[in-house]
C-alpha positions as protocol buffer text, in pm:
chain_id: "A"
residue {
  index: 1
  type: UNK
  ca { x: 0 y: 0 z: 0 }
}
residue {
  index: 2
  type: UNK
  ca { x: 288 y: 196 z: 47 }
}
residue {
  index: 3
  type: UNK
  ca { x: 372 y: 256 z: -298 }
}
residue {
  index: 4
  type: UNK
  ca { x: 54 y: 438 z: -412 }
}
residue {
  index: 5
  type: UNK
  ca { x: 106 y: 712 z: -134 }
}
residue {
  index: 6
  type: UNK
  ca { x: 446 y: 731 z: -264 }
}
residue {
  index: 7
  type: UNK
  ca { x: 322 y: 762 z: -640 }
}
residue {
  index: 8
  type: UNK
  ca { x: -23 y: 960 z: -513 }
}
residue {
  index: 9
  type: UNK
  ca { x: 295 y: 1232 z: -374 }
}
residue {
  index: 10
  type: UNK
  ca { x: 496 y: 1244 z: -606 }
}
residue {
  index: 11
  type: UNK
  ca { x: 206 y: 1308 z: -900 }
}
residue {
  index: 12
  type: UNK
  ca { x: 93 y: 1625 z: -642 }
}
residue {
  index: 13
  type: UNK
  ca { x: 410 y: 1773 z: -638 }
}
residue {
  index: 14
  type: UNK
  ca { x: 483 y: 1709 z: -1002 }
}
residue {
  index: 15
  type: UNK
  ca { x: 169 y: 1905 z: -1060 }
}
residue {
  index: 16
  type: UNK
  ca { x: 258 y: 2171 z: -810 }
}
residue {
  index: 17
  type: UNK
  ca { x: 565 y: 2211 z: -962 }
}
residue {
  index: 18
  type: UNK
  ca { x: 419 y: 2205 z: -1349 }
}
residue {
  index: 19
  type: UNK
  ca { x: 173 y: 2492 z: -1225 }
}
residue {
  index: 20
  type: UNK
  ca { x: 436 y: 2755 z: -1049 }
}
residue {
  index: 21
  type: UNK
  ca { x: 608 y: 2733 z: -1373 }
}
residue {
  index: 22
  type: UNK
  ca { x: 545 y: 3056 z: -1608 }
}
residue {
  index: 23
  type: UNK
  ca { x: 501 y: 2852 z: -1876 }
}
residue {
  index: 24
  type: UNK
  ca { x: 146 y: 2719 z: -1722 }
}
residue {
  index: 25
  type: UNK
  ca { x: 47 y: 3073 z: -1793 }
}
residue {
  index: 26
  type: UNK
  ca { x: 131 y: 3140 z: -2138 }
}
residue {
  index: 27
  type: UNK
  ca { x: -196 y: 2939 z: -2283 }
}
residue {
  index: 28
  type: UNK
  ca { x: -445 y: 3188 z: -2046 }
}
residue {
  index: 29
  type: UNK
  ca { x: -538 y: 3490 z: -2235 }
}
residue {
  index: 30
  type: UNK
  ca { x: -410 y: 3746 z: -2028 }
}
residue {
  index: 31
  type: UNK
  ca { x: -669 y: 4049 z: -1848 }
}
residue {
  index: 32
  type: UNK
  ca { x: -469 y: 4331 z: -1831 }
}
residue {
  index: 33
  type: UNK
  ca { x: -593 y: 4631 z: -2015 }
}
residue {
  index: 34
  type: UNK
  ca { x: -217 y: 4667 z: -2180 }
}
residue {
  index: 35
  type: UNK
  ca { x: -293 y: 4360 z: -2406 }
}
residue {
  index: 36
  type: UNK
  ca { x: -605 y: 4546 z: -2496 }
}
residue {
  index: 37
  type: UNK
  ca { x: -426 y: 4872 z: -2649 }
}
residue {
  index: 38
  type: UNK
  ca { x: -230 y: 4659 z: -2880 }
}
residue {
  index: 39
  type: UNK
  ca { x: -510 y: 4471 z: -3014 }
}
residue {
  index: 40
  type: UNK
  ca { x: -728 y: 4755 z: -3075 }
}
residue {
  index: 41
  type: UNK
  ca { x: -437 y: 4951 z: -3260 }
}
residue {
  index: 42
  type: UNK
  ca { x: -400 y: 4601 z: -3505 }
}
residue {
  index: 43
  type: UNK
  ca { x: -645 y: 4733 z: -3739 }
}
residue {
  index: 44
  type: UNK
  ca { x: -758 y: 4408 z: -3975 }
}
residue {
  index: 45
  type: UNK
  ca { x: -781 y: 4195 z: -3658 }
}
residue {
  index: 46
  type: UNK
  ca { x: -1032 y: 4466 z: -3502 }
}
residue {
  index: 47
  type: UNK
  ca { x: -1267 y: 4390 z: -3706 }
}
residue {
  index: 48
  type: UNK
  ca { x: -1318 y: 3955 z: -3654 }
}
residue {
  index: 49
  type: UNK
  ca { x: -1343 y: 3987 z: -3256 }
}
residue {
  index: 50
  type: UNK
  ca { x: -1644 y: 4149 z: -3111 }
}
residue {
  index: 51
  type: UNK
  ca { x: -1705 y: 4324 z: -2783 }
}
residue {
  index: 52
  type: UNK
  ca { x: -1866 y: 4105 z: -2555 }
}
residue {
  index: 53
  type: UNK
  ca { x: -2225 y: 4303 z: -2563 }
}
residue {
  index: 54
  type: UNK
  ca { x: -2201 y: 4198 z: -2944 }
}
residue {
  index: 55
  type: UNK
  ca { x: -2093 y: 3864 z: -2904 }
}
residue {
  index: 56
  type: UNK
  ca { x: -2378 y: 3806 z: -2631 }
}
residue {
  index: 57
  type: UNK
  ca { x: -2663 y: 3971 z: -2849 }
}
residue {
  index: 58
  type: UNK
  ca { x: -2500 y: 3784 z: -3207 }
}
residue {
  index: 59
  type: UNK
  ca { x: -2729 y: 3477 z: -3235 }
}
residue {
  index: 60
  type: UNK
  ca { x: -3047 y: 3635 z: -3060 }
}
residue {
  index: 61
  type: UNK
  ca { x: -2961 y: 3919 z: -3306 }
}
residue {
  index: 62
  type: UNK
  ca { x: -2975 y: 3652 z: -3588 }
}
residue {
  index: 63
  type: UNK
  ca { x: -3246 y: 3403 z: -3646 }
}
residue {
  index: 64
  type: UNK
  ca { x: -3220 y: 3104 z: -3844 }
}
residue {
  index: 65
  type: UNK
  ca { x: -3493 y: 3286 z: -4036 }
}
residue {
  index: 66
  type: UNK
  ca { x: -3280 y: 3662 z: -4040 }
}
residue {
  index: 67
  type: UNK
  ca { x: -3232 y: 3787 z: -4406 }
}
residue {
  index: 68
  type: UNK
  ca { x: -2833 y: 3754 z: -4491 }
}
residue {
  index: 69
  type: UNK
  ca { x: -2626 y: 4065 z: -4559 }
}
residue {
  index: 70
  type: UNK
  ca { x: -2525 y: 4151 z: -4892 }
}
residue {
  index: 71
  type: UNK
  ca { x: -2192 y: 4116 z: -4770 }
}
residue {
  index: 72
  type: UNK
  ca { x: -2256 y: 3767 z: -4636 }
}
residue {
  index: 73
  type: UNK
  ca { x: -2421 y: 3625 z: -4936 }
}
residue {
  index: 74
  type: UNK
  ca { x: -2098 y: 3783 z: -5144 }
}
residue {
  index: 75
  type: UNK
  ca { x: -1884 y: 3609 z: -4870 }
}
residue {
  index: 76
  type: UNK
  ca { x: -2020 y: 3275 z: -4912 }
}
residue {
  index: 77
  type: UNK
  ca { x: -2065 y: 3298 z: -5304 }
}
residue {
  index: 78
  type: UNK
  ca { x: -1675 y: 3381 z: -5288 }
}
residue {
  index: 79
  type: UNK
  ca { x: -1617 y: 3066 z: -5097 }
}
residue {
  index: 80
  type: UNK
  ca { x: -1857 y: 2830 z: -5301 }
}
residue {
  index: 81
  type: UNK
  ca { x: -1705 y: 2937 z: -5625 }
}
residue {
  index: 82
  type: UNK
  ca { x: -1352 y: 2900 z: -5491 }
}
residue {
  index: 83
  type: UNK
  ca { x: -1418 y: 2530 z: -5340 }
}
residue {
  index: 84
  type: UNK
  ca { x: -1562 y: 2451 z: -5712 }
}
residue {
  index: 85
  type: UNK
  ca { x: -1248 y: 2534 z: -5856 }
}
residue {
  index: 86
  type: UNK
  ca { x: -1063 y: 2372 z: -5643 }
}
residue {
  index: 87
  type: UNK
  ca { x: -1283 y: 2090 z: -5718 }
}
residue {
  index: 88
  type: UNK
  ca { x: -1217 y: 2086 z: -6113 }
}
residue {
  index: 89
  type: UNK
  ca { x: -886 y: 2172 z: -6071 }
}
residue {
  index: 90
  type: UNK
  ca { x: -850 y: 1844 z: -5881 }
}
residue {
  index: 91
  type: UNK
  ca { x: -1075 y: 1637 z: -6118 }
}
residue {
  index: 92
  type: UNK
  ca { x: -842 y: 1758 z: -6413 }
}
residue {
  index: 93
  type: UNK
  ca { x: -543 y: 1695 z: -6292 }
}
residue {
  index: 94
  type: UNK
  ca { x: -687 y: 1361 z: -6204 }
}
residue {
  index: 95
  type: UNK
  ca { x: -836 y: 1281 z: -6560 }
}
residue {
  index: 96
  type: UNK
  ca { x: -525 y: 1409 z: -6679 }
}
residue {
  index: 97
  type: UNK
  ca { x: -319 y: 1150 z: -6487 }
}
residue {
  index: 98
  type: UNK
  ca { x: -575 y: 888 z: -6622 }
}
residue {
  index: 99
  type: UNK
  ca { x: -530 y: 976 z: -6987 }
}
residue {
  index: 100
  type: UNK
  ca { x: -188 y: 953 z: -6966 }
}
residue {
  index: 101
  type: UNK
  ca { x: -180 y: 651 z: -6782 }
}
residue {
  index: 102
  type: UNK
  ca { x: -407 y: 502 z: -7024 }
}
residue {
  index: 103
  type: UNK
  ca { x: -222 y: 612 z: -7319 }
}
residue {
  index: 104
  type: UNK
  ca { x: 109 y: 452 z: -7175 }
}
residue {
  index: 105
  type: UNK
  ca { x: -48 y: 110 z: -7122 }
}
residue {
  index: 106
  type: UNK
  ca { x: -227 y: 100 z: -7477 }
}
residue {
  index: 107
  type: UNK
  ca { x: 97 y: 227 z: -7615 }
}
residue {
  index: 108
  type: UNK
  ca { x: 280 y: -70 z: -7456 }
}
residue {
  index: 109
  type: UNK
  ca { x: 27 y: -322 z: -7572 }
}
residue {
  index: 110
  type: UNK
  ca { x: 58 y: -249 z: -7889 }
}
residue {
  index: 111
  type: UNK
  ca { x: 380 y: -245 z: -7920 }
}
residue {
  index: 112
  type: UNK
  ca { x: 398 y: -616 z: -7725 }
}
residue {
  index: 113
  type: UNK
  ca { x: 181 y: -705 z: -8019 }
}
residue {
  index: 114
  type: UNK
  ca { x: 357 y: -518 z: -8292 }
}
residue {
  index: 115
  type: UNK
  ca { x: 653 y: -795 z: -8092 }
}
residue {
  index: 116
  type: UNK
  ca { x: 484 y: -1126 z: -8132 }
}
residue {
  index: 117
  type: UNK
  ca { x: 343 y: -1043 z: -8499 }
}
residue {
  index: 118
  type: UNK
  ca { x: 664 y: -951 z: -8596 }
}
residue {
  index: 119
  type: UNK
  ca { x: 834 y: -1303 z: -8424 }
}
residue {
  index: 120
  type: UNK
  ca { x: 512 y: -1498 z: -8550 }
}
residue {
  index: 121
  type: UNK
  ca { x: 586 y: -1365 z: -8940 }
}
residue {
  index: 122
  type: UNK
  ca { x: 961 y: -1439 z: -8922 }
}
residue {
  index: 123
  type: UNK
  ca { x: 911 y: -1807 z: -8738 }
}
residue {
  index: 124
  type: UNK
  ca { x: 651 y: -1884 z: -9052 }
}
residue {
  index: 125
  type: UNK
  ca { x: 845 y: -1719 z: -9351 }
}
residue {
  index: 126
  type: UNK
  ca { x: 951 y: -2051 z: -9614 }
}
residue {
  index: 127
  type: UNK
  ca { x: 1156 y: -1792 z: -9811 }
}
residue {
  index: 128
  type: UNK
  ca { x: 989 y: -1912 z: -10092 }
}
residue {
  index: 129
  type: UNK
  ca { x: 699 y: -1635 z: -10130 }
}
residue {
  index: 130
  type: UNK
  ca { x: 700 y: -1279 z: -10071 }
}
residue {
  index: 131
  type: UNK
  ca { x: 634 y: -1257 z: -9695 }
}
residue {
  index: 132
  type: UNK
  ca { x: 223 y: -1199 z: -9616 }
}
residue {
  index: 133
  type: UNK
  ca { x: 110 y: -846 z: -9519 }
}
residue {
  index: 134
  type: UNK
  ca { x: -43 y: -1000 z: -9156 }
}
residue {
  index: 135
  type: UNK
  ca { x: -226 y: -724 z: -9012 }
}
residue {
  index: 136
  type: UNK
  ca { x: 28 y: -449 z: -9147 }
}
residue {
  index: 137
  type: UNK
  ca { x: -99 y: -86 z: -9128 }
}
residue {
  index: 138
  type: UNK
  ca { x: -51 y: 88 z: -9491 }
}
residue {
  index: 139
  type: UNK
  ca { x: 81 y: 418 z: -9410 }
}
């Protein structure tokens, strides 16, 4: 029994110890009003947080039923036509692979069987007639 006090004590003061350090701090968002200045004077980043009246009044402010913004319909238009050409872009590329894929296994096919007629015509030649035009492509 002895051994779980000893490991119950020494997890408490590892966790003392992890909590005086200042880096247990760092991940808290700090409340001084210093921090505050230099986020306000940001400019662009102003703009996406919202005072906490705002953020308290945002969804009762906006119904599921609430008429969109111009601004918001532009917004999501801009993102909906930028995922679809993500989309095709992807789905070319892809075909593109495909085709060429495609192309290099037909190409090797044929020329396998270009192979074999070829070895088939010279193992049946008698030398005695003009050899047969077997599936030869007139250019």
């Amino acid at each position: 029994m002895s051994w779980t006090y000893a490991s119950l004590l020494a997890l408490c003061a590892l966790l003392c110890a992890l909590s005086m350090t200042p880096e247990a701090d760092s991940a808290a968002v700090p409340s001084d009003n210093n921090n505050n200045n230099k986020k306000e004077s940001k400019g662009p980043l102003k703009k996406i947080f919202l005072k906490e009246a705002d953020a308290s009044n945002f969804f009762r402010r906006r119904s599921r039923r609430a008429s969109k913004s111009q601004d918001e319909i532009n917004a999501e238009q801009r993102q909906v036509l930028a995922a679809d050409e993500r989309r095709r872009e992807f789905h070319e590329e892809k075909r593109n692979e495909y085709e060429n894929h495609s192309e290099e296994v037909n190409d090797e096919q044929d020329e396998r069987t270009r192979e074999s007629t070829e070895q088939w015509r010279e193992f049946h030649y008698d030398g005695r007639h003009p050899p047969q035009e077997y599936n030869r492509q007139s250019i």
